[in-house]
C-alpha positions in Angstrom: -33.4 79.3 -0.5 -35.7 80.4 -3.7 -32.4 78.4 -6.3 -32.9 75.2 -3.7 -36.9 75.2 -4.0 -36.6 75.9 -8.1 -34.2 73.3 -8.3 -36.4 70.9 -6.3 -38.9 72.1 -8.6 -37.2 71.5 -11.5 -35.7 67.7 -10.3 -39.8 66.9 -9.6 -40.5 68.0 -13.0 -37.9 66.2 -14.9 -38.8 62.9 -13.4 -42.3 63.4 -13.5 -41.8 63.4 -17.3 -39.5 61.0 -17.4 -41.9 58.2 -15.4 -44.2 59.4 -18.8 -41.2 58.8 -21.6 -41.3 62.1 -22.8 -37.0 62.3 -22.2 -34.7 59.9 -21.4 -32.9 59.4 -18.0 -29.3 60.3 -19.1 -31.2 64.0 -20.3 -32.0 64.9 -16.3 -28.1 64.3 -15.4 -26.8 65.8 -19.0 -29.0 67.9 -20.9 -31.8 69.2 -19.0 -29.0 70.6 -16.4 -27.2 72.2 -19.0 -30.1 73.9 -20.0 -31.9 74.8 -17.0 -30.5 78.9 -17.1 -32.0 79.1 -20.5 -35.2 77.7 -19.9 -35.7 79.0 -16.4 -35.1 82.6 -17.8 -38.2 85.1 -18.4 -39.6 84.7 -22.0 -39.1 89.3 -22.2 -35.7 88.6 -20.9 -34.5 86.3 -23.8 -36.7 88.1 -26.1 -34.0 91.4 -25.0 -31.1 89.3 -25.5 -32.6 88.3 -29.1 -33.0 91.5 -29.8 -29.7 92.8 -28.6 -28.0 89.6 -31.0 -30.2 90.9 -33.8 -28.5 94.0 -33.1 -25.8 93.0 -32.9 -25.4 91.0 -35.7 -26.3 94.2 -37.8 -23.0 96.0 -36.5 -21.1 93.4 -37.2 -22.0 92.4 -40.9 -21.5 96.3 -41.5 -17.8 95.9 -40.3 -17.6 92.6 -41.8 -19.0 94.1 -44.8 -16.9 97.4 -45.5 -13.7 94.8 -45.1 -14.8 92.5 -47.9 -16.1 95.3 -50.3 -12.2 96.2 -50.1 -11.2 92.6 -50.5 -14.1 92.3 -53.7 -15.5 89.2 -52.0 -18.8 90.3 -52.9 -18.1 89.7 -56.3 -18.0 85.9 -55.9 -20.6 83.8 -54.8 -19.0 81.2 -53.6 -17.1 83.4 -51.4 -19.7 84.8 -49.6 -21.5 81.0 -49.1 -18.1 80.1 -47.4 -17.9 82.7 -45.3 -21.7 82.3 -44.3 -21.2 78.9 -43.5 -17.9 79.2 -42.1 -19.7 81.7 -39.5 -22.9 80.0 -38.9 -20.6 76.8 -37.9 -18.4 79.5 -35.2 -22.2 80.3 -33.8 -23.0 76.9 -33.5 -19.8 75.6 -31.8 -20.2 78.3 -29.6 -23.4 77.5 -28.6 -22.3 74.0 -28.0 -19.9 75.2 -25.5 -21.5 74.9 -22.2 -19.9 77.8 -20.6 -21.8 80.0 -23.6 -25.0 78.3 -22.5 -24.3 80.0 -18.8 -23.1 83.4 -19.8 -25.1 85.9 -21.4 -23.0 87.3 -23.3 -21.4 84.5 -25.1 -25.1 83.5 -26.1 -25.4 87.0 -27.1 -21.8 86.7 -29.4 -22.9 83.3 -30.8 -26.6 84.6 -31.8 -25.3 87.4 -33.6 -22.6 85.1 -35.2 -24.6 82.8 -36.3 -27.4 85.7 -37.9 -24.5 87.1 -39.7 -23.7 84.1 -41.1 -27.3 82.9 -41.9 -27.4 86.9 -43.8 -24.8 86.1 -46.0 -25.7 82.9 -47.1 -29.5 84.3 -48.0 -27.5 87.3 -49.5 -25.2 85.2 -51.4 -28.2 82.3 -52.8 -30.3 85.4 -53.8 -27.6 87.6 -55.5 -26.5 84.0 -57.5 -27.1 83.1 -61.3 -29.7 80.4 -59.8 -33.1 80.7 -61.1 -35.5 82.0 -58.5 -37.5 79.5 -57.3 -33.9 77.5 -56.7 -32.1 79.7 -54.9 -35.3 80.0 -52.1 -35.8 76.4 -52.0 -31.9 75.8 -51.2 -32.2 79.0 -48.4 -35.3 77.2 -47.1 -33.7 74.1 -46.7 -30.1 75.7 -45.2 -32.7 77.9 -42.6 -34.7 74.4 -41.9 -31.3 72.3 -41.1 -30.1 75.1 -38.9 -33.4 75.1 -37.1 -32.9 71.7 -35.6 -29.4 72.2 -34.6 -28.8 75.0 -33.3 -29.5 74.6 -29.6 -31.4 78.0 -28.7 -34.7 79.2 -28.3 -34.4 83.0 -30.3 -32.6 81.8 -33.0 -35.1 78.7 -33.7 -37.9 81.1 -33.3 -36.3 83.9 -36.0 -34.9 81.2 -38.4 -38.9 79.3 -38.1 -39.8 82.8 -39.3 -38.0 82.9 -42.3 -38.5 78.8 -43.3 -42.4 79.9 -42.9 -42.2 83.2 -44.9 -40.4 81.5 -47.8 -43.2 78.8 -47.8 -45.5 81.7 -48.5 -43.5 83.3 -50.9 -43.4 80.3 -52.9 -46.8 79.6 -52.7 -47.4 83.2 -53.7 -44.7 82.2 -56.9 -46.7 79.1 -57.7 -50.0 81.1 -57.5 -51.1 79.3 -54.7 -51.8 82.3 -52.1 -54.9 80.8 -50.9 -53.4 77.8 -49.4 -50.8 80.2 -46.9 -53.4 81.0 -44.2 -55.0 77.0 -44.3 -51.1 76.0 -44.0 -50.0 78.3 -41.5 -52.9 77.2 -39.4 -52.6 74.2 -39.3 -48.8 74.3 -38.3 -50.5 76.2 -35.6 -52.8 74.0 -34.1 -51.2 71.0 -34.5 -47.7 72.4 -33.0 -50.3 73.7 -30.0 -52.6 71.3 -29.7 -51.0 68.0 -30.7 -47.4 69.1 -29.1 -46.9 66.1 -26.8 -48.3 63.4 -29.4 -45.6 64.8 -31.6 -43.0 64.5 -28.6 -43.8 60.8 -28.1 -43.9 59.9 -31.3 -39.7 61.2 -31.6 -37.1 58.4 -29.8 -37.1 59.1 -26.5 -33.0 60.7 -26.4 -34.5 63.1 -28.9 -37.6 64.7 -27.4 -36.4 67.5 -25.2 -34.9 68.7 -28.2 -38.1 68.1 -30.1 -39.6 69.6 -27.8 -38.1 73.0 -28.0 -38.2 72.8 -31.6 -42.2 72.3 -31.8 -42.6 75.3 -29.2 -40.1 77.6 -31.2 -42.4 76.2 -34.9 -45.9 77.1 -32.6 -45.0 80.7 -31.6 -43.5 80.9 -35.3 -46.2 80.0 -36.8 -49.0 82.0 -34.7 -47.0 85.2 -36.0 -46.8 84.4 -39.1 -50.6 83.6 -39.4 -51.3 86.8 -37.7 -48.7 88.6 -40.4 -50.0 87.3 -43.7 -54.2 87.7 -42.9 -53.3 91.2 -43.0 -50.3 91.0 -45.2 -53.0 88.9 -48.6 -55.5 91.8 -47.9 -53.2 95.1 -48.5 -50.8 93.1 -50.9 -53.8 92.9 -53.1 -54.8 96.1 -53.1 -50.7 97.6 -53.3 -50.4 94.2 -56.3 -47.5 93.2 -54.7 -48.8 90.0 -55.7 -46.1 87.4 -57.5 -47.3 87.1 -60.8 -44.9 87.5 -63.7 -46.9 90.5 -64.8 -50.0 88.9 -65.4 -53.3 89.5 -63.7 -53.5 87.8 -60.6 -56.3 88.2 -57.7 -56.8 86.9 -54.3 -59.7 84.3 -53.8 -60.9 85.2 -50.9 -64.1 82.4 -50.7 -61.1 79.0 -51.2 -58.9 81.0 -48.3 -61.3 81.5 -46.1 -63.0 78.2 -46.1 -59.3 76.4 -46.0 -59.3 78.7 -42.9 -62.6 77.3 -41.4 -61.9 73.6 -41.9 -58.8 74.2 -39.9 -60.6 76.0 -36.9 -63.0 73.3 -37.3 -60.1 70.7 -36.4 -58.7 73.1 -33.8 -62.4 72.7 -32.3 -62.4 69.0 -32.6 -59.1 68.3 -30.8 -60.2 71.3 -28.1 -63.7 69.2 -27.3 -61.7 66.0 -27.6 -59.7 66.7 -24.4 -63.6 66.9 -22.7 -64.9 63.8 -24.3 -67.2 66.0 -26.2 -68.7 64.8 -29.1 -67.7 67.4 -32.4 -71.3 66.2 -33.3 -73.5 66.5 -30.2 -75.6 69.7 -29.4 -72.4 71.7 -27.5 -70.1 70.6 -30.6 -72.9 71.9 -33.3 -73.2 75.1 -31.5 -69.3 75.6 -31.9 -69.2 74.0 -35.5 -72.1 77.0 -36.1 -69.9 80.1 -34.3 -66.8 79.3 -36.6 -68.9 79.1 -39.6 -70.7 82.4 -38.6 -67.7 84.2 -37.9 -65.8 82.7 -41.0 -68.5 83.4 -43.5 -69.2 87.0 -42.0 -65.5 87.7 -42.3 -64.8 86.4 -45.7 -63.0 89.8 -46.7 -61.3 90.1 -43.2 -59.8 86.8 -42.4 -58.0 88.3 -40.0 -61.1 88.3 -37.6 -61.3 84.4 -37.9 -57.1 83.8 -37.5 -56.6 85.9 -34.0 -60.0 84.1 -32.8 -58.3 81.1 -33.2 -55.0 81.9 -32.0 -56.9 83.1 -28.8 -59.0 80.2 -28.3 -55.5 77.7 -28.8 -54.0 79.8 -26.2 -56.8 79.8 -23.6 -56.8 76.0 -24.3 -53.3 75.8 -23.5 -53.3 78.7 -20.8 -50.4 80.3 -23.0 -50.1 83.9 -21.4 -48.2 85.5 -23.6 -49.8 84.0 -27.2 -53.3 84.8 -25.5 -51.8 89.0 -25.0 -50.6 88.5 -28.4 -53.3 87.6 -29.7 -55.6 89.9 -27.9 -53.5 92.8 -29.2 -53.8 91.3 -33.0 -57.5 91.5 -32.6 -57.9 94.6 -31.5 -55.1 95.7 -33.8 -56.7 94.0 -36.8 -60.2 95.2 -36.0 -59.0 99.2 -36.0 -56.9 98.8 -39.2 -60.1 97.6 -41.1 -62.4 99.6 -39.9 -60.8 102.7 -40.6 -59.4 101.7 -44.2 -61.3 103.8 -47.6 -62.4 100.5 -49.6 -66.2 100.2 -48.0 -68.4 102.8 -46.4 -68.0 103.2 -41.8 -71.6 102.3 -41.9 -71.8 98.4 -43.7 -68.5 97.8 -41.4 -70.2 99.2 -38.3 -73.4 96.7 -39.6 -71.5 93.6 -40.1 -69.3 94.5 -37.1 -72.5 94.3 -35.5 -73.9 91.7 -36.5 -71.2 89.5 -36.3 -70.7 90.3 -32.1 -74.1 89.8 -31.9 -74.2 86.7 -33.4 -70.8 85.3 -30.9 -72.8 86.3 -27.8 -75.5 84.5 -29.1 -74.0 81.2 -29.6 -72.2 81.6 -26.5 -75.4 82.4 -24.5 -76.9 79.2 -25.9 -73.9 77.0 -24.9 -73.2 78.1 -21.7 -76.6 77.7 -21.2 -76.8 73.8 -22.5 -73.9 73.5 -20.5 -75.2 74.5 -17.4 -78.3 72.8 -17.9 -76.6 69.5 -19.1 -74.1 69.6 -15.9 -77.4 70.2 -13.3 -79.5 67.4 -15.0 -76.2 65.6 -14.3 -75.9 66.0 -10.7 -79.6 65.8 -10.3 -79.6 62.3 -12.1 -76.5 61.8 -9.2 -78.3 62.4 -6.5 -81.4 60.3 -7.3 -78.9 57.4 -7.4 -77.3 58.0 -4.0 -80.7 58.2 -2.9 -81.9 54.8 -4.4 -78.8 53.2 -3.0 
């Protein structure tokens, strides 16, 4: 009874979107059946399986490995790139197969298949004679293809993981660290917040799988953002910077206000979806908390990144980015607080001062909101009355 009402559930939904032309008719009768058992399982429960492939994929590149040490395949380069490839193909035919799609274990197989494969084509492009920018740059663009094809929620979310981490390490190679956190959110709001303009804007037979894709790139790129605002302020400090030996800081003031001008366009498309002006008294009391909290946290820009990823999940009522982001915070506000650089006391003060000054501005806007929505039904009642 519970399959027959999901189902029904499921049909509704499915032609609800396609009245909107967000997927094509032939994808209700073809597709979106195919993959209703992968999207109607639990997020922890393909998060296990992902794990388990991950796993999985270990074991088996051990094996795979102690046969072609004896073979000397590791030797050649070449070698290895065919036998990458040549597995990432077997995961993805697999993962073709319908009858993989329904059983977990098959999905399991081709997930840790296609890792293996994907671990020996990074090992063979970074082990090669190719300079070092070239060999990332051809592993980001081998990661990127595979990320559209292959038709599965884990592996697009792992392999978004690795396209975004080489962006950062080549911005770190081109000395351009500051520009990571601006990038990575902005991948993050505009995957969140601008998900179904993106959708439209693909041909209609392609937007489920869009679809899927720009969910697997927002997740991706919310952990990654959460990652490197911590990662830029210890790497500094360890100078596990990229810098060909020379002397190379972290400016802190051009990241952090890259950050802000993001949050700032997270806010705009936020009050957008309320008609409210970015400019009018509610919108200049928001524009004033992100520029509080970003210029009090210059030196921990991790206070201003998990704000935002919170606030694009309460938005989007995103359960699991919102715990995610939740436990980031209150992750990221311990492992500063308790680290040797600056005295407990100026980090307890601008701590302080920085919660003070959020309840403050959200005192004043809930309170011109409340007062702006009575004056709005008192103005609504002296009309009915006049009528």
């Amino acid at each position: 009874m519970n399959d027959d009402m999901n189902n029904n559930k499921v049909h509704n939904v499915l032609l609800e979107l396609q009245q909107q032309g967000l997927i094509d008719a032939n994808a209700i009768t073809e597709k979106a059946v195919d993959n209703n058992h992968q999207e109607h399982t639990p997020w922890f429960i393909q998060v296990l399986f992902g794990f388990s492939g991950v796993f999985a994929s270990l074991l088996f590149i051990g094996f795979l490995s102690l046969l072609l040490f004896e073979t000397n395949a590791f030797d050649s380069t070449i070698a290895l790139l065919i036998i990458g490839l040549s597995l990432s193909a077997a995961g993805f035919a697999l993962f073709r197969n319908k009858h993989t799609r329904d059983n977990a274990f098959m999905s399991s197989l081709a997930f840790a298949i296609s890792i293996s494969g994907q671990a020996y084509v990074a090992f063979a492009l970074l082990s090669s004679d190719l300079p070092e920018p070239l060999n990332v740059w051809l592993f980001l663009l081998i990661q990127s293809y595979m990320t559209l094809i292959m038709p599965n929620v884990i592996y697009r979310l792992l392999s978004t993981l690795v396209v975004l981490g080489c962006v950062v390490y080549l911005l770190n190679y081109y000395h351009l660290p500051e520009v990571s956190l601006g990038l990575l959110a902005l991948i993050t709001i505009v995957a969140n917040l601008q998900r179904y303009s993106l959708v439209q804007s693909v041909p209609t037979k392609w937007r489920l799988m869009a679809f899927d894709i720009i969910k697997a790139i927002a997740y991706a790129s919310a952990l990654m953002l959460l990652s490197v605002s911590v990662y830029f302020i210890s790497a500094e400090y360890g100078q596990d910077f990229i810098s060909d030996g020379e002397t190379f800081s972290y400016n802190y003031y051009l990241a952090q206000g890259l950050l802000i001008l993001t949050s700032l366009y997270a806010a705009y498309l936020i009050l957008e979806r309320y008609s409210v002006k970015l400019l009018s008294t509610v919108g200049l009391i928001v524009i004033c908390a992100i520029v509080i909290l970003g210029v009090m946290s210059v030196y921990v820009s991790g206070l201003l990144a998990t704000s935002l990823i919170i606030v694009i999940a309460i938005a989007n009522s995103q359960r699991v980015l919102l715990g995610l982001g939740v436990l980031a915070l209150i992750s990221y506000i311990f492992w500063y607080y308790y680290q040797l650089d600056t005295s407990l006391l100026i980090k307890s003060i601008s701590m302080l001062i920085i919660g003070i000054a959020m309840l403050l501005m959200r005192w004043l806007l809930v309170k011109r909101y409340a007062f702006d929505s009575t004056e709005q039904v008192n103005t609504d009642e002296q009309k009915e009355r006049l009528l």
